[in-house]
KOLLUM-791757 format. One record per atom (N, C-alpha, C): atom name; y, z, x; residue in one letter. Coordinates in Angstrom, 2 decimals, always signed. Atoms other than C-alpha are relative to their C-alpha. Layout:
# KOLLUM-791757
   atom        c2        c3        c1   type
     CA         Y         Z         X      A
...
***
This chain:
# KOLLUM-791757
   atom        c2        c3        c1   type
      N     -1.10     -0.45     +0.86      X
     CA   +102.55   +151.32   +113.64      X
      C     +0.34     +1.46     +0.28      X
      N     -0.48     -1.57     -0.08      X
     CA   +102.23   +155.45   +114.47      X
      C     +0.74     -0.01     +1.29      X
      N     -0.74     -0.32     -1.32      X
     CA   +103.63   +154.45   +117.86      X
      C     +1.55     -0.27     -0.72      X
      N     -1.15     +0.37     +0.47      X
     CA   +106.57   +152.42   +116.02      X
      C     +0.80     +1.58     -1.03      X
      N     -0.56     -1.20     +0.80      X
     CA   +107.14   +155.87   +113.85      X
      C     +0.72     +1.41     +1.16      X
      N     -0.18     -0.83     -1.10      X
     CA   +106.91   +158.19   +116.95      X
      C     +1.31     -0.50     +1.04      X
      N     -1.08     +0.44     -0.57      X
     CA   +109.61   +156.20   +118.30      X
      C     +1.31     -0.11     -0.88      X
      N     -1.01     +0.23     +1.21      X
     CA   +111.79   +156.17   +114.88      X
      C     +0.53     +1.91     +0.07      X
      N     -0.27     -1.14     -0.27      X
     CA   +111.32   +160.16   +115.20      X
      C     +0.34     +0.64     +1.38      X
      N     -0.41     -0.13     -1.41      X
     CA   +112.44   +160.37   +119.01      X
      C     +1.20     +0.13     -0.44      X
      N     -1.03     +0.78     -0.18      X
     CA   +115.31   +158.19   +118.11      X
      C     +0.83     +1.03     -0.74      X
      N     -0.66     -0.20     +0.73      X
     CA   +116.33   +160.17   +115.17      X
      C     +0.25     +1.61     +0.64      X
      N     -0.20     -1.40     -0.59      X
     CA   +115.90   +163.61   +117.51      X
      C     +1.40     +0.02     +0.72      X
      N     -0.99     -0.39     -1.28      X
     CA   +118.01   +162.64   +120.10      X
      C     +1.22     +0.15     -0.88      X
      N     -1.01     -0.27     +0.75      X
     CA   +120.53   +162.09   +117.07      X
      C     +0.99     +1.44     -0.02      X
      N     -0.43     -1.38     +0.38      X
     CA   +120.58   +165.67   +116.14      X
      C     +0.17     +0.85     +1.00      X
      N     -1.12     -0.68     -1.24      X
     CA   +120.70   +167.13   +119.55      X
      C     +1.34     -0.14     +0.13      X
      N     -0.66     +0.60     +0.01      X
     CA   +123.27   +164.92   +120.19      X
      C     +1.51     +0.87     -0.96      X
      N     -0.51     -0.58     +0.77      X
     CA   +125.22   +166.75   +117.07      X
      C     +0.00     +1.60     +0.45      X
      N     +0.05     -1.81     -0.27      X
     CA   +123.76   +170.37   +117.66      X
      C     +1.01     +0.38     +1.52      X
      N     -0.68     -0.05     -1.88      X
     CA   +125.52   +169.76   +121.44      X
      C     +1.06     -0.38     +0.00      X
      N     -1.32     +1.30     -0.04      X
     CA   +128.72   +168.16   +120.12      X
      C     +0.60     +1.11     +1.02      X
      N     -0.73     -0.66     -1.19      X
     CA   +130.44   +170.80   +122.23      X
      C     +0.33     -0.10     +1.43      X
      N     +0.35     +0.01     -1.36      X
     CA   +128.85   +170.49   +125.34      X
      C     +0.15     -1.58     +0.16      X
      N     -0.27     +1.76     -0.12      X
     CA   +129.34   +166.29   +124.98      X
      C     +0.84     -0.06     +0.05      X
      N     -1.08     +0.19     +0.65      X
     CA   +133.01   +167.14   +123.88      X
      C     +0.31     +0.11     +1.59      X
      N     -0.24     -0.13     -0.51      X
     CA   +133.43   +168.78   +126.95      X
      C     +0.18     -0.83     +1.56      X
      N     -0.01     +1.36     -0.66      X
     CA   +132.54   +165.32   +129.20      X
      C     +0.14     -1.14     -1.21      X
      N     -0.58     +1.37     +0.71      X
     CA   +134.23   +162.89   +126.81      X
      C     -1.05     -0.73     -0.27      X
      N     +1.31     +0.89     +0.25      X
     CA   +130.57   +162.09   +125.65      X
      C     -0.31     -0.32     -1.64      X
      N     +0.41     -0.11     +1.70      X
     CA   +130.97   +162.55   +121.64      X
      C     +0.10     -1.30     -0.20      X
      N     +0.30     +1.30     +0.82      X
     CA   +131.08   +158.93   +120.90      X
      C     -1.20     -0.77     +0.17      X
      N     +1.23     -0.07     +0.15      X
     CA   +127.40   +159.08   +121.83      X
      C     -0.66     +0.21     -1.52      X
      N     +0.72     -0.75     +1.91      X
     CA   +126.81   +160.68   +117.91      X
      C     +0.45     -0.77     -0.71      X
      N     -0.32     +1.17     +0.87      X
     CA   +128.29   +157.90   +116.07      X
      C     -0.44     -1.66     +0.26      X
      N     +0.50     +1.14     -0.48      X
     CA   +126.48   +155.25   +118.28      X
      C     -1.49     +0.80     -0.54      X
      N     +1.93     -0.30     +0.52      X
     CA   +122.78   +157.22   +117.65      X
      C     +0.56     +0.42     -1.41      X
      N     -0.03     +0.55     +1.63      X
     CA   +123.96   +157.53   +113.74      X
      C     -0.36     -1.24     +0.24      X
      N     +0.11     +1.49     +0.32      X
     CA   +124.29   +153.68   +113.73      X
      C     -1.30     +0.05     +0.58      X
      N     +0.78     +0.28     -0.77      X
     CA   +121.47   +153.29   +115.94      X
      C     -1.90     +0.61     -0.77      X
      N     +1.17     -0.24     +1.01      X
     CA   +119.10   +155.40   +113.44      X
      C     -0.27     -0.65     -0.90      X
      N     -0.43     +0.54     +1.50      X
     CA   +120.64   +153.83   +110.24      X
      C     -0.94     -1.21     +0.19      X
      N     +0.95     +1.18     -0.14      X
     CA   +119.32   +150.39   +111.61      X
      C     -1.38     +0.24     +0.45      X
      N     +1.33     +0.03     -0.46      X
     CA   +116.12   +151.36   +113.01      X
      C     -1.00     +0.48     -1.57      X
      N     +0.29     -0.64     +1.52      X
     CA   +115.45   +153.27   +109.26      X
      C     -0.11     -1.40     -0.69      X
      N     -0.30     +1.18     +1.28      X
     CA   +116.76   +150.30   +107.46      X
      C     -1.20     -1.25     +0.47      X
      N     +0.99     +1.22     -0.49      X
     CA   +114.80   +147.62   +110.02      X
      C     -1.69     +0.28     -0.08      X
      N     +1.18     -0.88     +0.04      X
     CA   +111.72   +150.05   +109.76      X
      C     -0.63     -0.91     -1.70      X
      N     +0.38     +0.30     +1.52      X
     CA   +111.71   +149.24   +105.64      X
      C     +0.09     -1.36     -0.24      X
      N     +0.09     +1.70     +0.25      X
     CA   +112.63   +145.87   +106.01      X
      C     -1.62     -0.26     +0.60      X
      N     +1.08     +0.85     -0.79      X
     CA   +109.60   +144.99   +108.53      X
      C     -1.21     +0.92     -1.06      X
      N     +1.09     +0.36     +0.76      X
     CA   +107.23   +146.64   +106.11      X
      C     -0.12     -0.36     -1.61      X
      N     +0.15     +1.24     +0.87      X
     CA   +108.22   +144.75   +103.49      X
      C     +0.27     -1.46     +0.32      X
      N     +0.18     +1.55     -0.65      X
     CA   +107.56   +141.60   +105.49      X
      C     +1.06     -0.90     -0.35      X
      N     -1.64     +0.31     +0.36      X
     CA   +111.33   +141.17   +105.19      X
      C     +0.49     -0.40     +0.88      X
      N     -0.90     +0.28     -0.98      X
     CA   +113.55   +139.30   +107.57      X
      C     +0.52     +1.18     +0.54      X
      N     -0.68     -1.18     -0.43      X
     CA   +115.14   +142.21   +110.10      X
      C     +0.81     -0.10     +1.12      X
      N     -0.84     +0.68     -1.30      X
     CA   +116.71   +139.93   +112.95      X
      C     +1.47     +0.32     -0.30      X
      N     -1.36     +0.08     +0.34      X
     CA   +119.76   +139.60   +110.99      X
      C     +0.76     +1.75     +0.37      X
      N     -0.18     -0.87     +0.13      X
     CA   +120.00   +143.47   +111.31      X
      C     +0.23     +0.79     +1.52      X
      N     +0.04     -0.47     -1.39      X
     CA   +119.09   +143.98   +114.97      X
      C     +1.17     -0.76     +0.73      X
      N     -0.79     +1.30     -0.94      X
     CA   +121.04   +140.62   +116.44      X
      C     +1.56     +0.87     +0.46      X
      N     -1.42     -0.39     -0.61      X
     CA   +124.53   +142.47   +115.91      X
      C     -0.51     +1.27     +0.87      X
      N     +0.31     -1.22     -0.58      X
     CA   +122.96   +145.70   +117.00      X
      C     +0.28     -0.11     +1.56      X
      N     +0.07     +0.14     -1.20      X
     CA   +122.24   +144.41   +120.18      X
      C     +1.19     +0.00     +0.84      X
      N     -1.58     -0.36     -1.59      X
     CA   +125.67   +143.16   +121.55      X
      C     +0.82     +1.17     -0.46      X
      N     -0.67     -1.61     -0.10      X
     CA   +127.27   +146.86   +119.88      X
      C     -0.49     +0.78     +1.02      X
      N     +0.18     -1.05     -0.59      X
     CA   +125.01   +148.50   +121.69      X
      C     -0.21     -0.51     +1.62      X
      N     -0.03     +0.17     -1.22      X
     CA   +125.00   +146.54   +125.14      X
      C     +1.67     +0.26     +0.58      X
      N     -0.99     -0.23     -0.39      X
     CA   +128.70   +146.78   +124.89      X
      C     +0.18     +1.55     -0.08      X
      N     -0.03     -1.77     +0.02      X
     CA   +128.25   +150.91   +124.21      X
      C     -0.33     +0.35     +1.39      X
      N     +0.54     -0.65     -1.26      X
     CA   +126.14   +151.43   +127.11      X
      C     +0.78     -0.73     +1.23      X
      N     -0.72     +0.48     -1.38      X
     CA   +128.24   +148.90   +129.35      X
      C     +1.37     +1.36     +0.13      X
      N     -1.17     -1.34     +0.10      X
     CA   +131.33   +151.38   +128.29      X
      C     -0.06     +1.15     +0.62      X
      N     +0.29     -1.38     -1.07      X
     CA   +129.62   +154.56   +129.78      X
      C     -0.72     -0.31     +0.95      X
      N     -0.24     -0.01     -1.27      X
     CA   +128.92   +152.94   +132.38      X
      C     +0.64     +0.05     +0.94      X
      N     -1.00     -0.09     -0.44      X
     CA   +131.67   +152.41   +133.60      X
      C     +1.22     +0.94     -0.21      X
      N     -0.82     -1.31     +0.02      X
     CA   +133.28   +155.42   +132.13      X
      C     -0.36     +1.27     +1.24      X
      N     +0.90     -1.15     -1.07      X
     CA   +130.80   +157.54   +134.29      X
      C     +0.25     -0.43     +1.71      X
      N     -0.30     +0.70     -1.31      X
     CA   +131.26   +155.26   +137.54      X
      C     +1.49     +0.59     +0.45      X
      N     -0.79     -0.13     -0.37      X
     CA   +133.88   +156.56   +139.82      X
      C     +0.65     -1.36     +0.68      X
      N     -1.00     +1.46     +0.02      X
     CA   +136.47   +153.64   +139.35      X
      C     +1.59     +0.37     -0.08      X
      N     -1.77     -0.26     +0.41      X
     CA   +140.25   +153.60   +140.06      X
      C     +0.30     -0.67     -1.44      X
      N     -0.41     +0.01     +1.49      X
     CA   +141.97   +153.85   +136.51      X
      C     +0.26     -1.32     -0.09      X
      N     -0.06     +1.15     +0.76      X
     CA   +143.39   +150.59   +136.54      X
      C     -1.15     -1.27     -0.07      X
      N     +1.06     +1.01     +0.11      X
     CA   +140.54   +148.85   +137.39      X
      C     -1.08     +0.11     -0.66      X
      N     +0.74     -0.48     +1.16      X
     CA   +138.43   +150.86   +134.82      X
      C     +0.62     -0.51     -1.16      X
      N     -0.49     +0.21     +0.78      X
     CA   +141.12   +149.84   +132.49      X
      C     -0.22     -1.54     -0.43      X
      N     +0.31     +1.61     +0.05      X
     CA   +140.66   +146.15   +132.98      X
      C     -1.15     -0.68     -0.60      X
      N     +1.81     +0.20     +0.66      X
     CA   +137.06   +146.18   +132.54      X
      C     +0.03     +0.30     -1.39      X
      N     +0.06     -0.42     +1.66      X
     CA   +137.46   +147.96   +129.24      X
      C     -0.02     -1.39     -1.00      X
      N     +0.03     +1.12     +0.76      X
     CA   +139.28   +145.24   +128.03      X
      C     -0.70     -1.63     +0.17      X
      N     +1.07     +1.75     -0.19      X
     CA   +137.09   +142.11   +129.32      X
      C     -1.11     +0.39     -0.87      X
      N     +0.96     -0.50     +1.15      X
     CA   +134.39   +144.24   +127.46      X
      C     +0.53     +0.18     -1.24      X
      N     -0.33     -0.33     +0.88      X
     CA   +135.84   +144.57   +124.67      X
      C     +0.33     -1.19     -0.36      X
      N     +0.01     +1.69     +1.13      X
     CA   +137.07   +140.69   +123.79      X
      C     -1.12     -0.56     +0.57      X
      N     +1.04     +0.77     +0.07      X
     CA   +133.98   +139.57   +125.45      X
      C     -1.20     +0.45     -1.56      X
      N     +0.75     -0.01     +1.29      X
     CA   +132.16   +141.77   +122.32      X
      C     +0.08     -0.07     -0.80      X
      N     -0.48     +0.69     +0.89      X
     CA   +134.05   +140.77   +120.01      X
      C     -0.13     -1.68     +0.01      X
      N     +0.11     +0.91     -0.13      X
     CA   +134.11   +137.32   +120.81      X
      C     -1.83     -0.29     -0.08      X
      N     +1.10     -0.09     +0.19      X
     CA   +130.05   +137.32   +121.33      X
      C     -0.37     +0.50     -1.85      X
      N     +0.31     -0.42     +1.27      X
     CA   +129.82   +139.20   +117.83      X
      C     +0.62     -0.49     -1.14      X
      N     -0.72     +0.98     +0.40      X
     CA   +132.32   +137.05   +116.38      X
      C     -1.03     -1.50     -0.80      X
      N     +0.76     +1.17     -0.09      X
     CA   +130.40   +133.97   +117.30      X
      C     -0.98     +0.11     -0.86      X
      N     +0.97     +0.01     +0.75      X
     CA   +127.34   +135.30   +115.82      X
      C     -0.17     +0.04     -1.08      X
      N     +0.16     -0.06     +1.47      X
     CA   +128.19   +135.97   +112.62      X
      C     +0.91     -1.18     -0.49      X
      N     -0.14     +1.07     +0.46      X
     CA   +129.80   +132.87   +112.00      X
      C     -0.94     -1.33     +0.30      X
      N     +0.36     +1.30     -0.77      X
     CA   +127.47   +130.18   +114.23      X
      C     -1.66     +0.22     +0.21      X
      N     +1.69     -0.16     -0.19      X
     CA   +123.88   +132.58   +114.55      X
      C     -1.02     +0.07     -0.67      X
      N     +1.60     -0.40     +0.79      X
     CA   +120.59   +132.39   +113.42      X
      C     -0.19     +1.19     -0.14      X
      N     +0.02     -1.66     +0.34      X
     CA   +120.14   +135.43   +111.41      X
      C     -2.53     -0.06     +0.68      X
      N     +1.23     +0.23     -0.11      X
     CA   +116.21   +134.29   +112.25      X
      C     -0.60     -0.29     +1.35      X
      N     +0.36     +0.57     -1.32      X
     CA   +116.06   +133.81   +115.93      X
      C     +0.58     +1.39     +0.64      X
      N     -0.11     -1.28     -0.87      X
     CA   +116.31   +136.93   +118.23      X
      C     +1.13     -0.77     +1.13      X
      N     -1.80     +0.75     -0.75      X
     CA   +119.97   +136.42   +120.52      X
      C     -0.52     +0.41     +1.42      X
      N     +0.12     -0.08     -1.74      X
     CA   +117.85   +136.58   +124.06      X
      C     +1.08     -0.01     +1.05      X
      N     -1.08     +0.57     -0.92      X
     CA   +120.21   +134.80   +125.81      X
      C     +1.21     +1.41     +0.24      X
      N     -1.19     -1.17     -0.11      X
     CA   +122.83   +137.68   +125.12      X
      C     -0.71     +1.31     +0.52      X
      N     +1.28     -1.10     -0.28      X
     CA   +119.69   +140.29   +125.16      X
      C     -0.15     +0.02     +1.85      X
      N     +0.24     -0.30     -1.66      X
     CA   +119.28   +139.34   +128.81      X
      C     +1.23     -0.20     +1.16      X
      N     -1.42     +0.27     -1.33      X
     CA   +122.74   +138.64   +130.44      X
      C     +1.01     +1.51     -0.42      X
      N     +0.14     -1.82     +0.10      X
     CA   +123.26   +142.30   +129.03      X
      C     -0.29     +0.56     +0.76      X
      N     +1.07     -0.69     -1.00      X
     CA   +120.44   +143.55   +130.78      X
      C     +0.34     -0.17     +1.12      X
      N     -0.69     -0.05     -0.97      X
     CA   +121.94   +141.79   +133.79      X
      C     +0.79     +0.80     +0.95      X
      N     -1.48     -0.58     -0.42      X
     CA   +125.28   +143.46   +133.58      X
      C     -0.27     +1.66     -0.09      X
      N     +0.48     -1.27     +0.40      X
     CA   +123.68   +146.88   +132.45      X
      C     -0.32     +0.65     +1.29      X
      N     +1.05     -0.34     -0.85      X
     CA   +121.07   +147.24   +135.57      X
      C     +1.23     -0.41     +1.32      X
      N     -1.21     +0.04     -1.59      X
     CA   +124.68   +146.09   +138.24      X
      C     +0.80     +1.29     -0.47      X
      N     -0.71     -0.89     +0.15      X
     CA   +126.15   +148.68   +136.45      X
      C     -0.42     +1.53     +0.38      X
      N     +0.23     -1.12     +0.08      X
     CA   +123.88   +151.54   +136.46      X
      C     -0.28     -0.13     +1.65      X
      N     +0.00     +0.04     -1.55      X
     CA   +123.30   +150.27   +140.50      X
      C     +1.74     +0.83     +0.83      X
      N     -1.65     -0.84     -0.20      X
     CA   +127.46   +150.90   +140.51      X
      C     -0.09     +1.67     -0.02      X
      N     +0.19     -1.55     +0.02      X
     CA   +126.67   +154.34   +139.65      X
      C     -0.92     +0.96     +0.43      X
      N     +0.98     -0.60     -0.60      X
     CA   +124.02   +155.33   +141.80      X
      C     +0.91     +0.12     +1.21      X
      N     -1.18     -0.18     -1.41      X
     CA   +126.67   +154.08   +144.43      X
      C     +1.07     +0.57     +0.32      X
      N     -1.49     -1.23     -0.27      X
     CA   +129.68   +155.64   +143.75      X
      C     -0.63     +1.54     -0.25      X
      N     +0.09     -1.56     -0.04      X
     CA   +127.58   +158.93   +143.38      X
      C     -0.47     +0.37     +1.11      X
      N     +0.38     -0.28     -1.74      X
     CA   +126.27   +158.40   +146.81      X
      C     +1.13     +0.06     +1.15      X
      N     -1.42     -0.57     -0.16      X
     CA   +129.82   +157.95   +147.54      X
      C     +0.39     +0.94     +0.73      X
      N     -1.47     -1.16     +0.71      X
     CA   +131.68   +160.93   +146.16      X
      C     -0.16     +0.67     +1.07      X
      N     +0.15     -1.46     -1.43      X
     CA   +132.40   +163.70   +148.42      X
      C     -0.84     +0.70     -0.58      X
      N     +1.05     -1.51     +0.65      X
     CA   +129.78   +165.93   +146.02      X
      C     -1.26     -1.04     +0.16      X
      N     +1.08     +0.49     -0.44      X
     CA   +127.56   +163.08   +147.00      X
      C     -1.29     +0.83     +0.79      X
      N     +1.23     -0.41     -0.90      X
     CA   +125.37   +165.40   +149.29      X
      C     -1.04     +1.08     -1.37      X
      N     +0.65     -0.49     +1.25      X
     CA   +124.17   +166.96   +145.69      X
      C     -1.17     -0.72     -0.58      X
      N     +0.79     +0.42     +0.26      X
     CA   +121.07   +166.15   +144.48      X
      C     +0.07     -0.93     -1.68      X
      N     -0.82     +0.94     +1.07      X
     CA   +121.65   +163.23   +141.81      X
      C     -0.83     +0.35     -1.53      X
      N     +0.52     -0.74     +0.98      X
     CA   +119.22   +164.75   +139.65      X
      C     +0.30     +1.38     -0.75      X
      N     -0.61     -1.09     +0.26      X
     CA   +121.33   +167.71   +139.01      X
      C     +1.45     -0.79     -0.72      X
      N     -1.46     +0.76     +0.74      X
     CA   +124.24   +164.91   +137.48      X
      C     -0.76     -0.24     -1.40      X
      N     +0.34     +0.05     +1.67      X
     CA   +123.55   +164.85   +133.32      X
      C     -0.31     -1.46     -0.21      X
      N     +0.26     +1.41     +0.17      X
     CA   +124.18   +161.33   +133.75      X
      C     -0.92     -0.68     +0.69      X
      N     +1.21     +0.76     -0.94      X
     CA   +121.45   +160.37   +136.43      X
      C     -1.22     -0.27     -1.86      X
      N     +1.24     -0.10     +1.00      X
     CA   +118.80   +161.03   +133.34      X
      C     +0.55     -1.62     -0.91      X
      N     -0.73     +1.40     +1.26      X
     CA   +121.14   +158.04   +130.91      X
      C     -0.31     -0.93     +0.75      X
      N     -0.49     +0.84     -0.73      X
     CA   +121.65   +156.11   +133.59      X
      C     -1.42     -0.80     +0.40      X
      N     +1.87     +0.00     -0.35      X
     CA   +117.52   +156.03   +134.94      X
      C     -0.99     -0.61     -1.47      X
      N     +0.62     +0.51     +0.98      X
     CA   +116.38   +155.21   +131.58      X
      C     +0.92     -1.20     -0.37      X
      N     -0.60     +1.54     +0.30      X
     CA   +118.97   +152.26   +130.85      X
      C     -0.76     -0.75     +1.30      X
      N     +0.29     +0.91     -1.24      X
     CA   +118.07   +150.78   +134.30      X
      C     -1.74     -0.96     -0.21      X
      N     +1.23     +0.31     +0.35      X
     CA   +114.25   +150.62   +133.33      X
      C     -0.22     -0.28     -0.84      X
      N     +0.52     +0.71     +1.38      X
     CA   +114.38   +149.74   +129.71      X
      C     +0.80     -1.32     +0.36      X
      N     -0.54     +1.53     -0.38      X
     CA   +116.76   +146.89   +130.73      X
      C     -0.96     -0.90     +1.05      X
      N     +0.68     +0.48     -1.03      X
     CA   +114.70   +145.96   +133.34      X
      C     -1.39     -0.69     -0.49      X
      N     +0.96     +0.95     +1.10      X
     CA   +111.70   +145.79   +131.08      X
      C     +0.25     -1.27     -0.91      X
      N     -0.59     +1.09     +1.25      X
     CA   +113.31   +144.32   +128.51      X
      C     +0.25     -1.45     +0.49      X
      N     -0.49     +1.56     -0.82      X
     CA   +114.43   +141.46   +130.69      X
      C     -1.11     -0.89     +0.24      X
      N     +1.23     +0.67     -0.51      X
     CA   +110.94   +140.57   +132.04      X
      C     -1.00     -0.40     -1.77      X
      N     +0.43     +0.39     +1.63      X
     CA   +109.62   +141.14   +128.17      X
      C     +0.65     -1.39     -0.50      X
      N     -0.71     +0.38     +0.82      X
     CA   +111.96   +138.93   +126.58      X
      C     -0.15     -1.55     +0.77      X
      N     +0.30     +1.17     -0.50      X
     CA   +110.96   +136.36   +129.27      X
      C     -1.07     -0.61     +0.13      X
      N     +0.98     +0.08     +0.23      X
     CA   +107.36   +136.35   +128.65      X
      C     -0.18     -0.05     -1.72      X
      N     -0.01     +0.01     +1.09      X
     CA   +108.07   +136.46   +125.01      X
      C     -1.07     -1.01     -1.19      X
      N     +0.91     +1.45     +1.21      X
     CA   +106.54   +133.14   +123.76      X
      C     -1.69     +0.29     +0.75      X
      N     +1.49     +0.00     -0.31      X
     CA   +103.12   +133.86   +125.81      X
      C     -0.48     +1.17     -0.70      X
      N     +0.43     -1.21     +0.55      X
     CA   +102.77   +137.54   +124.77      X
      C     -0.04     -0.27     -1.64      X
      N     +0.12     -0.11     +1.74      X
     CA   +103.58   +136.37   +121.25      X
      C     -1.65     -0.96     -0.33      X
      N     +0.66     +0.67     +0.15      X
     CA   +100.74   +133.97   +121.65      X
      C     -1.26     +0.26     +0.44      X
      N     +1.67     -1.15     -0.83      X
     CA    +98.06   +135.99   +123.76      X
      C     -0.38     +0.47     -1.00      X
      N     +0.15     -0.93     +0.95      X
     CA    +98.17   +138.39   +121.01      X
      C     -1.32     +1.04     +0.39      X
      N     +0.41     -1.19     -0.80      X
     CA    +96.63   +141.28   +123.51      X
      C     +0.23     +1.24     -0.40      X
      N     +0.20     -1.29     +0.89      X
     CA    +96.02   +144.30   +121.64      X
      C     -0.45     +1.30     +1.14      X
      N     +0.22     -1.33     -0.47      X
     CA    +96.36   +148.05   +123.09      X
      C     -0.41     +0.98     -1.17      X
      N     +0.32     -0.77     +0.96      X
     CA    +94.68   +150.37   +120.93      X
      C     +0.57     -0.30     -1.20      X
      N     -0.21     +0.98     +1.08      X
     CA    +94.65   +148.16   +118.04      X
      C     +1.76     -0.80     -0.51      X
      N     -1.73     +0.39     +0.04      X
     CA    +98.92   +147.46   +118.67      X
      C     -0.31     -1.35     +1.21      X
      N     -0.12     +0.85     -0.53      X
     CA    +99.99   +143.96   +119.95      X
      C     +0.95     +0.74     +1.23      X
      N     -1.06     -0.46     -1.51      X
     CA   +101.45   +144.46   +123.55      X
      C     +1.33     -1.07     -0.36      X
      N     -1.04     +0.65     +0.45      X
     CA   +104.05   +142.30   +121.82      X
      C     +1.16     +1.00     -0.63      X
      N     -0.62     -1.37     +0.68      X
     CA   +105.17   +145.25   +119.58      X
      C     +0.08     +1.51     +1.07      X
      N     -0.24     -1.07     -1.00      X
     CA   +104.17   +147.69   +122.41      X
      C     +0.64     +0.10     +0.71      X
      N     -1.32     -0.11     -1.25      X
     CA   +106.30   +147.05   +125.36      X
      C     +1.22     +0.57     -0.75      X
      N     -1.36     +0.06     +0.26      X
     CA   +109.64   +147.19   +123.36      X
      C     -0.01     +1.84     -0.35      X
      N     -0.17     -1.44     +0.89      X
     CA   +108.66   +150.77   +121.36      X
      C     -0.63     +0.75     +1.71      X
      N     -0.13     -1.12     -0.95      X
     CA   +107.56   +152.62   +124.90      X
      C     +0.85     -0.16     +0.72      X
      N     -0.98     +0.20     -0.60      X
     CA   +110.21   +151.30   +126.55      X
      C     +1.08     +0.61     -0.53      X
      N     -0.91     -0.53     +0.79      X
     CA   +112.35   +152.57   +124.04      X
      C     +0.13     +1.81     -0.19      X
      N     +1.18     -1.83     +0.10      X
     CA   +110.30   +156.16   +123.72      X
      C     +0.86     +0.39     +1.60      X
      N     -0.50     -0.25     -1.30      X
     CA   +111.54   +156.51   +127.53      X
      C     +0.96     -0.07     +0.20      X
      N     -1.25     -0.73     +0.22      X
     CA   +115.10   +155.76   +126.91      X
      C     +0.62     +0.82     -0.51      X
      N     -0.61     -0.99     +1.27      X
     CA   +116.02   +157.88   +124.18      X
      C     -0.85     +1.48     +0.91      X
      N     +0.42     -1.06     -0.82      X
     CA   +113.65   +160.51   +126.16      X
      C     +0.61     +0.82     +1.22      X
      N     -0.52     +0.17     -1.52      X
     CA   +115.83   +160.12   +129.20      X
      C     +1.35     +0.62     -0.62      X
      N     -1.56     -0.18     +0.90      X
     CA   +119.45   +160.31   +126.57      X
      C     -0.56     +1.64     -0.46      X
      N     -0.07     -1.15     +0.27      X
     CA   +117.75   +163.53   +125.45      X
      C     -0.19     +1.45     +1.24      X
      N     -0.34     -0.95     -0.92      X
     CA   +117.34   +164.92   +128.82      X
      C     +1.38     +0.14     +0.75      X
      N     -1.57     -0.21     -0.57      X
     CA   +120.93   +164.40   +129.60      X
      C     +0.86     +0.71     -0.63      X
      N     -0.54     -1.09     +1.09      X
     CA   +121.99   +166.17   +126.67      X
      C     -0.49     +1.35     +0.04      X
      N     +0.12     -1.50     -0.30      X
     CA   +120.28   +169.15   +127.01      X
      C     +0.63     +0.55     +1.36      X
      N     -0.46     -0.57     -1.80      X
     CA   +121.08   +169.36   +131.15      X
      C     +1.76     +0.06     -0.74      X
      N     -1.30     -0.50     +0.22      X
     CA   +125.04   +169.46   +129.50      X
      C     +0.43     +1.14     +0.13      X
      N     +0.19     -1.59     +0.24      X
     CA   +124.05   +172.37   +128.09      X
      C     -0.48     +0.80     +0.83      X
      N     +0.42     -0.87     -1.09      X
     CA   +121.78   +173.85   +131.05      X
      C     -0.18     -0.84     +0.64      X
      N     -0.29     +0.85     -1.54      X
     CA   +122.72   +172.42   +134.07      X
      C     -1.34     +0.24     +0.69      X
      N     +1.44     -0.26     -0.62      X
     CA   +119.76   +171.53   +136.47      X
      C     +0.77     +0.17     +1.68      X
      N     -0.42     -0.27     -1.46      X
     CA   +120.62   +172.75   +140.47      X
      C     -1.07     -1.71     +0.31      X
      N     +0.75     +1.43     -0.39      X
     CA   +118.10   +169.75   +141.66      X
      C     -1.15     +0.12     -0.52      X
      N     +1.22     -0.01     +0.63      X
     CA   +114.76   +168.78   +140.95      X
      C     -0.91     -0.47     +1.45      X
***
């Protein structure tokens, strides 16, 4: 559980950077980052109190998920060097596909069954995306720059690997739930998801600060 807290207080850091930096986010069209980590606290707070009052909390995460696979698909492809209209296109296939997906669910889903299926054809589209943007930065003509000196390498490096986890997690799901393999008295059921998580939001807060102080390379 102190890991699940240590990951509630990450989450809720990167928030307030996030805020203390609106400037430096404003200045790359990144502020709709601070109204995705609000929401993104609100539920983890609220799902926090539900799960220890041995309260249903699916219903709470399920939409979460396709908002926030369709958030991070969005800057992906905002960040990807893409001709406009074909950035424009994408927008909108993302946009009635998450509606339509979030739609569906709240009329047709189990508030009691975790939405894998969507959880991992996410992860899919997430991990071709953040590949898109390794490529067009190898690309660019400023390509000969060290990619670790781009704000967005840090976002981009931590989606790739929590999706990546997440994918292989979520496919081992019914054994790990059933092993019940304990790391320092935590189920590796509960563990994977919260360090995986600890490492994105870790990764979102080193991209936010580099806004602010740019890194030459590393």
């Amino acid at each position: 559980m102190l890991l699940g807290y240590i990951q509630l207080v990450v989450e809720i850091a990167c928030c307030l950077i996030a805020i203390l930096l609106y400037k430096d986010l404003q200045r790359r069209h990144w502020v709709w980052w601070i109204p995705f980590l609000v929401y993104t606290c609100v539920v983890e707070l609220w799902g926090t109190w539900l799960e220890e009052r041995k309260e249903l909390n699916l219903w709470l995460y399920n939409p979460y998920i396709i908002i926030s696979t369709a958030f991070y698909l969005w800057f992906l492809l905002y960040i990807s060097i893409l001709r406009e209209k074909s950035r424009r296109l994408l927008y909108r296939v993302l946009f009635t596909l998450a509606i339509i997906n979030l739609g569906w669910y709240l009329v047709w889903g189990n508030p009691r069954e975790l939405i894998s299926y969507h959880l991992n054809a996410g992860a899919l589209l997430i991990c071709i995306c953040c590949l898109l943007f390794y490529y067009t930065q190898v690309k660019s003509p400023a390509g000969h720059r060290s990619l670790t000196a781009v704000p967005a390498f840090w976002i981009v490096s931590g989606l790739l690997f929590f999706y990546t986890g997440i994918s292989i997690y979520t496919s081992m799901y019914n054994f790990l739930a059933m092993a019940d393999i304990r790391v320092f008295g935590v189920t590796i059921q509960n563990l994977i998801p919260q360090v995986l998580s600890l490492l994105l939001y870790s990764s979102i807060i080193t991209s936010f600060i580099q806004c602010r102080y740019p890194l030459k390379s590393l």
